[in-house]
DOKOLKE-138010 format. One record per residue (C-alpha): residue number from 0; z, x, y. Coordinates in nm, 4 decimals, always signed. Layout:
{NUM {Z X Y}},
...
This chain:
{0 {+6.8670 +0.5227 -2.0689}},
{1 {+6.8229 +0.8628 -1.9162}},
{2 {+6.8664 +0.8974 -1.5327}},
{3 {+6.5943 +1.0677 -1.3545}},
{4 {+6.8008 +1.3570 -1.2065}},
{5 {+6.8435 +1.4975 -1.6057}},
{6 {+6.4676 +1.5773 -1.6372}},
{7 {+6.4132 +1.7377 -1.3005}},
{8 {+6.2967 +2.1180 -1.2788}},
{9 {+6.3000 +2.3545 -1.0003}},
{10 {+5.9449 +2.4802 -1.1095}},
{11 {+5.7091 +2.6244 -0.9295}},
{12 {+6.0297 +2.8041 -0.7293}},
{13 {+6.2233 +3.0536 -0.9597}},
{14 {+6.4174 +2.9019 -1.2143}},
{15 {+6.7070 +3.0574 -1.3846}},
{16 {+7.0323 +2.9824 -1.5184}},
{17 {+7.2421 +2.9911 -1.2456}},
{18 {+6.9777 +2.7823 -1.0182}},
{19 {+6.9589 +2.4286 -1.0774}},
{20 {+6.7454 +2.1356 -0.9382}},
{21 {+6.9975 +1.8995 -0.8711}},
{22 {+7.3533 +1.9403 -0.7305}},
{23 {+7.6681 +1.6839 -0.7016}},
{24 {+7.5784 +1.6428 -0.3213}},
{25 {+7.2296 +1.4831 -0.4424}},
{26 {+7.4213 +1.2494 -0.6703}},
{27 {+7.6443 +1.1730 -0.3979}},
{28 {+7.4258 +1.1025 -0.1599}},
{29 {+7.2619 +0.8595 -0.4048}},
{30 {+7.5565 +0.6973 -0.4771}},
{31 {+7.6415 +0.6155 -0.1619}},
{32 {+7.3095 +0.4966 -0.0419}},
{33 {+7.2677 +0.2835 -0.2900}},
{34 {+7.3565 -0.0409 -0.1615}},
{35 {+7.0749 +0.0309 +0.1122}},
{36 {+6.8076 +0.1477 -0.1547}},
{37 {+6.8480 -0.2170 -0.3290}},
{38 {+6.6160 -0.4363 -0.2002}},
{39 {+6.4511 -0.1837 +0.0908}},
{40 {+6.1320 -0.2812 +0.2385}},
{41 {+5.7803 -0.0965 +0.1758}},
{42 {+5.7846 +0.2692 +0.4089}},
{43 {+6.1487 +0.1912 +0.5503}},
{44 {+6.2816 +0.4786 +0.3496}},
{45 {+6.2872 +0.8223 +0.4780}},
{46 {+6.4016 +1.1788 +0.2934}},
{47 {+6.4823 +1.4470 +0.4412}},
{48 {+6.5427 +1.7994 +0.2767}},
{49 {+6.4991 +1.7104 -0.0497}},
{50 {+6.5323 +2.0647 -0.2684}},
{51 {+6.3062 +1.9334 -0.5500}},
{52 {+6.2693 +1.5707 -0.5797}},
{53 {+6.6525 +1.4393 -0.6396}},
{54 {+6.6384 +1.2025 -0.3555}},
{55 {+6.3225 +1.0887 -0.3364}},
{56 {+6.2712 +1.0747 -0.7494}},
{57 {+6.6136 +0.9478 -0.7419}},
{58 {+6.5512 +0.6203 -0.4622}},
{59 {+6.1946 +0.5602 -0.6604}},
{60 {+6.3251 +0.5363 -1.0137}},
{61 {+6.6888 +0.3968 -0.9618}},
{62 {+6.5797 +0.0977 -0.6614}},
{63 {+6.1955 +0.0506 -0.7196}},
{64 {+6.1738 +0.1664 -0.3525}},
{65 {+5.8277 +0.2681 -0.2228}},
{66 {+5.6560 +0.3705 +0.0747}},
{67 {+5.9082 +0.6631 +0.1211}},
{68 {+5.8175 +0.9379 +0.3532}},
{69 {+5.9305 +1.3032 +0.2681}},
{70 {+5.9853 +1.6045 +0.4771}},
{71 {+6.0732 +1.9211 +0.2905}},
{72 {+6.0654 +2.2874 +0.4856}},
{73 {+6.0070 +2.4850 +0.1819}},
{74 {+5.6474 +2.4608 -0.0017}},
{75 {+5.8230 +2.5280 -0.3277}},
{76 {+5.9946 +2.2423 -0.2918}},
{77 {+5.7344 +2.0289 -0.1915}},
{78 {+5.5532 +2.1257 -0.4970}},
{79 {+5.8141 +2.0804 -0.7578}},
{80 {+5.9022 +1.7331 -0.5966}},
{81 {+5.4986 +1.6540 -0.6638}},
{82 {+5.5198 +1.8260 -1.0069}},
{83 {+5.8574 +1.6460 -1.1200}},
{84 {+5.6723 +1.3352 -1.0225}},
{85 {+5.3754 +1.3842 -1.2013}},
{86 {+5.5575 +1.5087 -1.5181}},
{87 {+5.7525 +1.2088 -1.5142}},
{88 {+5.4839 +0.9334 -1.4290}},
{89 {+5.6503 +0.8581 -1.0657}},
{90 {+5.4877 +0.8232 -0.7401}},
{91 {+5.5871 +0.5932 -0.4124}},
{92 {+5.5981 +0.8569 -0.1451}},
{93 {+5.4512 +1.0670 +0.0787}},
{94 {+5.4624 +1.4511 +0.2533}},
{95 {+5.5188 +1.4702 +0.6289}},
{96 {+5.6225 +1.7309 +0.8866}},
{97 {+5.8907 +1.6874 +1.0457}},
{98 {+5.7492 +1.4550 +1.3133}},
{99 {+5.7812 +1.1367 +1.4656}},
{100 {+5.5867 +0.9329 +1.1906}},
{101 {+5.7800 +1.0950 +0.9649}},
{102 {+6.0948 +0.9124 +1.0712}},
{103 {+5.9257 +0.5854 +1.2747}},
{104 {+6.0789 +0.2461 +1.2136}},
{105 {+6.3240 +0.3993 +0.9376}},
{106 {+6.6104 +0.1915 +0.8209}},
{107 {+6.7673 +0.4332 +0.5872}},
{108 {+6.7171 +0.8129 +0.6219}},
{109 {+6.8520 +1.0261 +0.3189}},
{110 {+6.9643 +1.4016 +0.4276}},
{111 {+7.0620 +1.7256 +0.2604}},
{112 {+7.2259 +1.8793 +0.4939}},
{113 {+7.0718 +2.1647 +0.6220}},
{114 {+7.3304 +2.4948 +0.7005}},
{115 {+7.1939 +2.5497 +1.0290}},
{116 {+7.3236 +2.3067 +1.3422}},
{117 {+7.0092 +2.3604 +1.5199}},
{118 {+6.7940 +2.2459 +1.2071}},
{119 {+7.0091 +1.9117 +1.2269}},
{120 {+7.0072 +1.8351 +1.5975}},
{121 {+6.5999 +1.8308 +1.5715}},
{122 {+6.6633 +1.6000 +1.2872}},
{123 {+6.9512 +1.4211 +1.4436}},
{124 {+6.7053 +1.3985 +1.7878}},
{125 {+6.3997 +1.3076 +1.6217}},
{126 {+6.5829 +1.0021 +1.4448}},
{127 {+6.7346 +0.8547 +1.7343}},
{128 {+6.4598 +0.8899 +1.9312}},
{129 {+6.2147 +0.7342 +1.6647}},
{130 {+6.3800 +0.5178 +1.3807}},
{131 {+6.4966 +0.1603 +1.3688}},
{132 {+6.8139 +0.0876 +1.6169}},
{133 {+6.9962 -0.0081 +1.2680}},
{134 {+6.9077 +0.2954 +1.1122}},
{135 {+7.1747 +0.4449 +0.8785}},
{136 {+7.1732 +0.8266 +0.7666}},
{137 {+7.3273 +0.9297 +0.4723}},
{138 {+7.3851 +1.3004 +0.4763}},
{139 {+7.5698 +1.4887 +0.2046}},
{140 {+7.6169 +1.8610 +0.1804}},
{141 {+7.8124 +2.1363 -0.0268}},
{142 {+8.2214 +2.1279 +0.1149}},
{143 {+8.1916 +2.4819 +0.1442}},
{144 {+7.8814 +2.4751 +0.3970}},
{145 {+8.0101 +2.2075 +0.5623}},
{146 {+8.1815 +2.2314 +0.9178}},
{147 {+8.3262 +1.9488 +1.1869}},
{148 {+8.1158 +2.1144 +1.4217}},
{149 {+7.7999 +1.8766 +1.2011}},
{150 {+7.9913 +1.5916 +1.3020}},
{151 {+7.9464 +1.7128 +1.6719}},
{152 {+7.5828 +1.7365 +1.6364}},
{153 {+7.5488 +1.4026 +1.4737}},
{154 {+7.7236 +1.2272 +1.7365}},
{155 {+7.5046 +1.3254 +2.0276}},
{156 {+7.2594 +1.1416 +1.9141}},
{157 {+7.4524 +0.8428 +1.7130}},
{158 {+7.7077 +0.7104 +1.8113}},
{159 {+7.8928 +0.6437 +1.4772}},
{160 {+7.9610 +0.9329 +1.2620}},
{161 {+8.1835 +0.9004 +0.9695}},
{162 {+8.3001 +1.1439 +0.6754}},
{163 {+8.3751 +1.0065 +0.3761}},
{164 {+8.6159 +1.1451 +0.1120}},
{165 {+8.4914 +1.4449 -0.1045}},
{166 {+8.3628 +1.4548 -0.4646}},
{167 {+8.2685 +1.7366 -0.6930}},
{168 {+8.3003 +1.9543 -0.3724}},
{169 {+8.0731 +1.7505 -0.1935}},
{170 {+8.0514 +1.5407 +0.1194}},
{171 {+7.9333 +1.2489 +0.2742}},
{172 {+7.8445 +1.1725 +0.6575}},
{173 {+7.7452 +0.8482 +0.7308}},
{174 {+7.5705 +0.8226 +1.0574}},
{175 {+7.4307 +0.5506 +1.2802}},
{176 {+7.3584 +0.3317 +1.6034}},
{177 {+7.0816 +0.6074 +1.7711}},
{178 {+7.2249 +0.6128 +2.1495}},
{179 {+6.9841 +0.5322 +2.4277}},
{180 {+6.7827 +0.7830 +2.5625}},
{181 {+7.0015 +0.8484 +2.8871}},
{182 {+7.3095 +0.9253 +2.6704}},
{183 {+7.1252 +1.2099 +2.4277}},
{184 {+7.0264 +1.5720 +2.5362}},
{185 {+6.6870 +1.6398 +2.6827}},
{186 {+6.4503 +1.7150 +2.3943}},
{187 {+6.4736 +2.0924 +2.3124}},
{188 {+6.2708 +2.1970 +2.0327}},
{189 {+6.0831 +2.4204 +1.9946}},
{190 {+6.3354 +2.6584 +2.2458}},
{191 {+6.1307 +2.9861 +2.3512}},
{192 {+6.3205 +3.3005 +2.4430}},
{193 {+6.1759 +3.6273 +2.6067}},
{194 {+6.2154 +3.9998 +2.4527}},
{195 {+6.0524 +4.2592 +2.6554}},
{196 {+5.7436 +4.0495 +2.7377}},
{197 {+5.7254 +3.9142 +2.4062}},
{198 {+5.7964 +3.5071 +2.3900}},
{199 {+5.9571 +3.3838 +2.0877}},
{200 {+5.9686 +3.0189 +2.0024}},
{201 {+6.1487 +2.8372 +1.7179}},
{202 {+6.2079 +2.5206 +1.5894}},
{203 {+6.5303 +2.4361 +1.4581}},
{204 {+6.5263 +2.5357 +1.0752}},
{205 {+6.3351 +2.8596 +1.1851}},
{206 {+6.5436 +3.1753 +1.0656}},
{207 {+6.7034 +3.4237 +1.3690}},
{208 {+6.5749 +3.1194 +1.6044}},
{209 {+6.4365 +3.2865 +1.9077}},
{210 {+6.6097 +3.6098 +1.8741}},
{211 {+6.4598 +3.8631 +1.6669}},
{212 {+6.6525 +3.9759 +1.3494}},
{213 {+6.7655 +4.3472 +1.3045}},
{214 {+6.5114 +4.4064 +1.0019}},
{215 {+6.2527 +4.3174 +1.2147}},
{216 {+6.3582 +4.4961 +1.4662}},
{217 {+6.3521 +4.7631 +1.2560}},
{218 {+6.0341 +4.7349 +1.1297}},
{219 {+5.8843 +4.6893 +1.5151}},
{220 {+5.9850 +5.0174 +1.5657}},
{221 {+5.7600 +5.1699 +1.3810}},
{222 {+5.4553 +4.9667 +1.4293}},
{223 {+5.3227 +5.2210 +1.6774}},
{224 {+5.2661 +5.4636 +1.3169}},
{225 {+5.0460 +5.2343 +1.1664}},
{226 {+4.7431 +5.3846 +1.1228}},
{227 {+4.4982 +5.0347 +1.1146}},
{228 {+4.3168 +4.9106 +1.4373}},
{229 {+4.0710 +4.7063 +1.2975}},
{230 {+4.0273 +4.5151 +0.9805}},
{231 {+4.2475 +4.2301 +0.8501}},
{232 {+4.6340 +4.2597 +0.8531}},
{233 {+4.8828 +4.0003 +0.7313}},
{234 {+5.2143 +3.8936 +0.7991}},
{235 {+5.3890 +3.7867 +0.4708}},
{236 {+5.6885 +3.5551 +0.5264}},
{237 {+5.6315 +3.5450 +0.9053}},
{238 {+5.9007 +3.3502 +1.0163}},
{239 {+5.8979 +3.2919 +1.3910}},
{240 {+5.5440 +3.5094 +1.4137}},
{241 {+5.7158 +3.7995 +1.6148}},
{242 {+5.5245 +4.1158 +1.4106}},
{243 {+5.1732 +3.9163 +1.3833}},
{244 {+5.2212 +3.8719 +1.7576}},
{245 {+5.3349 +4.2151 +1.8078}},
{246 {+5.0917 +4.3708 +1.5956}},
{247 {+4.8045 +4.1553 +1.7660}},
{248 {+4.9097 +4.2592 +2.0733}},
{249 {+4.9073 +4.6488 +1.9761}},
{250 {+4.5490 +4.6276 +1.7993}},
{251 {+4.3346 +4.4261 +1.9587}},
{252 {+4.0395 +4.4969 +1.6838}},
{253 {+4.2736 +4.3401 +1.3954}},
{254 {+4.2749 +3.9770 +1.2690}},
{255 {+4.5543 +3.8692 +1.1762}},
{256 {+4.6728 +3.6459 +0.9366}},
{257 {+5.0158 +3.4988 +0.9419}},
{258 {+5.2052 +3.3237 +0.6382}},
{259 {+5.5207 +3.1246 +0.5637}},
{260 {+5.6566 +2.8606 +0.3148}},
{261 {+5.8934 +2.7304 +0.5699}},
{262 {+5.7391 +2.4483 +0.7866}},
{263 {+6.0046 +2.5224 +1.0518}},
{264 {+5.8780 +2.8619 +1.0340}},
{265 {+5.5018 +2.7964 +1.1016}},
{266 {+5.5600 +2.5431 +1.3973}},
{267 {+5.7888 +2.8208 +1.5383}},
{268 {+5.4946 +3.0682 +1.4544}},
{269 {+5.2030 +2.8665 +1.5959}},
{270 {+5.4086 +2.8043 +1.9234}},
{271 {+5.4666 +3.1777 +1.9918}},
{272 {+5.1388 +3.2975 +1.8855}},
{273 {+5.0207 +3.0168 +2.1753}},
{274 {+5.2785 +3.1406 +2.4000}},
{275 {+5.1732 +3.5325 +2.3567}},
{276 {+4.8125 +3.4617 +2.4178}},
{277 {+4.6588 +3.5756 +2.0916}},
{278 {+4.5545 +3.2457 +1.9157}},
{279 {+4.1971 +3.3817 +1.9112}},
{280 {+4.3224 +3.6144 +1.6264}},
{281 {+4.6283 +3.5433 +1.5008}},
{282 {+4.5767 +3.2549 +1.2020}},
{283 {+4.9528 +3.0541 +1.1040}},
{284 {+4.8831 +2.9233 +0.7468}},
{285 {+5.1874 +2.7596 +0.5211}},
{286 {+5.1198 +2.8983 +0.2021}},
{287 {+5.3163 +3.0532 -0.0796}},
{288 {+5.2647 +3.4202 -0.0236}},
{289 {+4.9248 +3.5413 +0.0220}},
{290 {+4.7685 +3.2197 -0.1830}},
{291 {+4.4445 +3.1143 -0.0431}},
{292 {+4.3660 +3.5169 +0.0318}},
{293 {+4.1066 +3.6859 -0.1226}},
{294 {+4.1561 +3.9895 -0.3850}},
{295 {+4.1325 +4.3012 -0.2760}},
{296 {+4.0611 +4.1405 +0.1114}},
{297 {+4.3195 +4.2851 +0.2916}},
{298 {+4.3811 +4.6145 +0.4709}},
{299 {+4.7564 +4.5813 +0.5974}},
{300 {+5.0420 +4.3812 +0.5372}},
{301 {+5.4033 +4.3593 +0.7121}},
{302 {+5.6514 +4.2293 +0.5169}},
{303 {+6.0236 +4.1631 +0.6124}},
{304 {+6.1214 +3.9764 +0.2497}},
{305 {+6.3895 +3.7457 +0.2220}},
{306 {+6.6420 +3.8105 -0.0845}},
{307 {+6.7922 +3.4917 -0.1194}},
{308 {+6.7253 +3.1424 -0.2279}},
{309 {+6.9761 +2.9002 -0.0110}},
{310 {+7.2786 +3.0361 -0.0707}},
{311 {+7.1675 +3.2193 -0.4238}},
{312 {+7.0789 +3.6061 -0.4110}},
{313 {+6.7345 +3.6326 -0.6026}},
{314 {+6.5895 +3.9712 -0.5333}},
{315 {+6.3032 +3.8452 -0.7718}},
{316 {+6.1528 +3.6807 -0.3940}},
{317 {+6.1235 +3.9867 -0.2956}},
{318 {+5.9255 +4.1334 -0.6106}},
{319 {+5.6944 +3.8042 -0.6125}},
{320 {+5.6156 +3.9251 -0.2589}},
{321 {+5.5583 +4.2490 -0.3263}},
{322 {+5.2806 +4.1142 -0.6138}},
{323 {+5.1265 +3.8846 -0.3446}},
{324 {+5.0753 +4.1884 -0.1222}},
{325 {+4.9394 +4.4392 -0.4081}},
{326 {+4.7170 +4.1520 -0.5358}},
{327 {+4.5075 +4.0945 -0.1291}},
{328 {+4.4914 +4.4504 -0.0439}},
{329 {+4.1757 +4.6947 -0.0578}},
{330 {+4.2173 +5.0528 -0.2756}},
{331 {+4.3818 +5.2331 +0.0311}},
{332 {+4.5790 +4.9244 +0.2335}},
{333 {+4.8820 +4.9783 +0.3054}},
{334 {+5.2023 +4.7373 +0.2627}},
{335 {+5.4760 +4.8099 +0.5678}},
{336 {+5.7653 +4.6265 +0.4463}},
{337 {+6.1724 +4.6688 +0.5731}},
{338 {+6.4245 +4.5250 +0.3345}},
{339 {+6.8001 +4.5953 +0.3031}},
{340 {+6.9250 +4.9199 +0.1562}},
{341 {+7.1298 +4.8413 -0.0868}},
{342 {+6.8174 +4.6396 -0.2753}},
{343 {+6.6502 +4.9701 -0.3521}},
{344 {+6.2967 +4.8301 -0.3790}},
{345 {+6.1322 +5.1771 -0.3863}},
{346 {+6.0993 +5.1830 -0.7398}},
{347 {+5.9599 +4.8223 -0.7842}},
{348 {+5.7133 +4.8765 -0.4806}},
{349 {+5.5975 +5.1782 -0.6936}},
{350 {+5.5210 +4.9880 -0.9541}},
{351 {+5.3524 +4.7146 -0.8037}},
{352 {+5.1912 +4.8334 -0.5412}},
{353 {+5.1176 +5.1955 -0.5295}},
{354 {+5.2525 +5.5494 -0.3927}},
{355 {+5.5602 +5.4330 -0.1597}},
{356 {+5.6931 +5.6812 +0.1212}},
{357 {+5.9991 +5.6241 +0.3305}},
{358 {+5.8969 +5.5979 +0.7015}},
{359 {+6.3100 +5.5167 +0.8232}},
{360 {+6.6336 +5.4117 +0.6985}},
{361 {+6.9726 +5.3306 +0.8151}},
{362 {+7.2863 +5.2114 +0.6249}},
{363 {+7.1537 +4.8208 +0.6821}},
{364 {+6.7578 +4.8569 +0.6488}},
{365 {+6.4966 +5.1035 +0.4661}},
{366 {+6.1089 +5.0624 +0.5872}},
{367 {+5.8586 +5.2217 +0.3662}},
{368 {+5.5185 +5.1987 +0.3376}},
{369 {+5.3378 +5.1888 -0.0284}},
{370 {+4.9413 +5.2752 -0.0493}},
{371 {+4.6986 +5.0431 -0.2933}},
{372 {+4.5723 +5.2491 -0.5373}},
């Protein structure tokens, strides 16, 4: 009989030969759990970062278990979890944020470990604070992005923490008893942080937290040469919302609209668009890219792409974005976008988008801007 995990696709996120839907840690984690799956009561079942449906698929077709609830930060993976199910006649679960009904009156919480400590102490808080006192989180990861330091975090907020031995260079932490509210930190998430009058707030799993990363940086510094004060203006992969807020701040007659896969991301983005003040025109939307925009609707867009998918390079992110942006604007928008020298993007932004000028470049970052024919 075939196991689950052999069907699974990455689809709709890029799929390629070296990127797969299901790693060793999944099966691990799986493995491990599975003594807790067996015989698990309706919605006491919890997954979460699930890359495309391993765990959840995985606890559904192996166990019979239903009722799970699923929080995923990506959209991509969101979707192929609810494609992979569909494709395969599964179903027993549920989306959430990352939120206390995601996690209330769990008994068993499945975790991919995510590579950033702050992601897992709002996961590690949020848990203790929230799920059954005989909760038990199973948490594998990748040996090489594991640290002790994940230990650390797990164990201010349960008490038991224990790593189990490796396999396939993967790695097990088995956490549980949540310890009572006077022995964990004060709740800190989202954190905010102030740059020259500008307040950033982030969630845990938000990229750069709330600093503000050096190719955005170097993007702000030439917002003051945008031509556009009125209109509509987007901020593709916004991240913590820093250039919708600054750009909002700057032009008063634009509306803009900001947009992010990353759930972390928009909570972090909502918060500081709040915090600066400029809700009345500053839309957060998860979406991939510019999906739910209008052709031809646009008449700006800032764009700080990512190039990598987890720990994969896959400049083809980058050239999807650069699609999404050609596809909203009007004959005559403009796309501002920073990305990292070596990528050499000129060429593709040509070709997508329009005439491309360079507007600054150092070693680390090239901005350009590229008009819609």
């Amino acid at each position: 009989m075939n196991d689950v995990l052999d069907d699974l696709r990455r689809y709709p996120d890029l799929e390629a030969p070296n990127l797969f839907a299901v790693d060793a840690s999944d099966r691990l984690v799986l493995d491990e759990a599975a003594p807790l799956l067996a015989g698990a009561a309706d919605g006491t079942v919890v997954v979460i970062g699930d890359r495309y449906g391993a765990l959840t698929l995985g606890a559904i077709a192996r166990h019979g278990v239903t009722g799970v609830r699923v929080h995923q930060d990506r959209l991509t993976g969101e979707r192929a979890l609810h494609a992979n199910a569909e494709r395969l006649g599964l179903a027993g679960f549920t989306s959430h944020g990352l939120t206390r009904d995601l996690v209330a009156g769990a008994r068993v919480v499945l975790l991919q470990l995510p590579r950033s400590l702050d992601a897992l102490d709002e996961i590690a808080a949020l848990v203790a604070e929230h799920a059954d006192p005989s909760v038990v989180v199973v948490a594998g990861g990748r040996v090489k992005h594991m640290t002790t330091a994940m230990n650390d975090v797990l164990r201010r907020y349960l008490a038991v923490v224990e790593a189990r031995l490796a396999r396939q260079k993967s790695r097990l932490l088995v956490a549980s008893t949540p310890r009572p509210a006077d022995e964990r930190p004060v709740r800190r998430w989202p954190e905010r942080a102030e740059h020259d009058g500008l307040v950033v707030c982030a969630h845990g799993g938000a990229f750069a937290g709330t600093g503000i990363d050096i190719g955005t940086r170097a993007l702000l510094a030439h917002l003051d040469e945008v031509p556009r004060t009125t209109g509509t203006a987007v901020d593709l992969g916004c991240g913590t919302g820093v250039l919708a807020v600054a750009l909002a701040r700057s032009r008063p007659g634009l509306t803009v609209v900001a947009t992010d896969e990353s759930a972390a991301a928009v909570a972090s983005a909502r918060a500081t668009v709040e915090a600066n003040g400029v809700a009345d025109r500053v839309t957060v939307t998860r979406a991939l890219g510019t999906a739910g925009l209008p052709d031809a609707s646009v008449d700006l867009v800032l764009l700080n792409p990512p190039f990598h998918v987890g720990a994969a390079v896959a400049p083809a992110v980058a050239r999807t974005l650069f699609a999404d942006a050609a596809r909203v604007l009007r004959p005559g928008g403009e796309l501002w976008a920073v990305w990292n020298s070596h990528l050499h993007y000129r060429p593709t932004l040509e070709q997508l988008v329009g005439p491309t000028r360079q507007v600054g470049r150092d070693p680390k970052f090239t901005v350009t801007v590229s008009t819609r024919g």
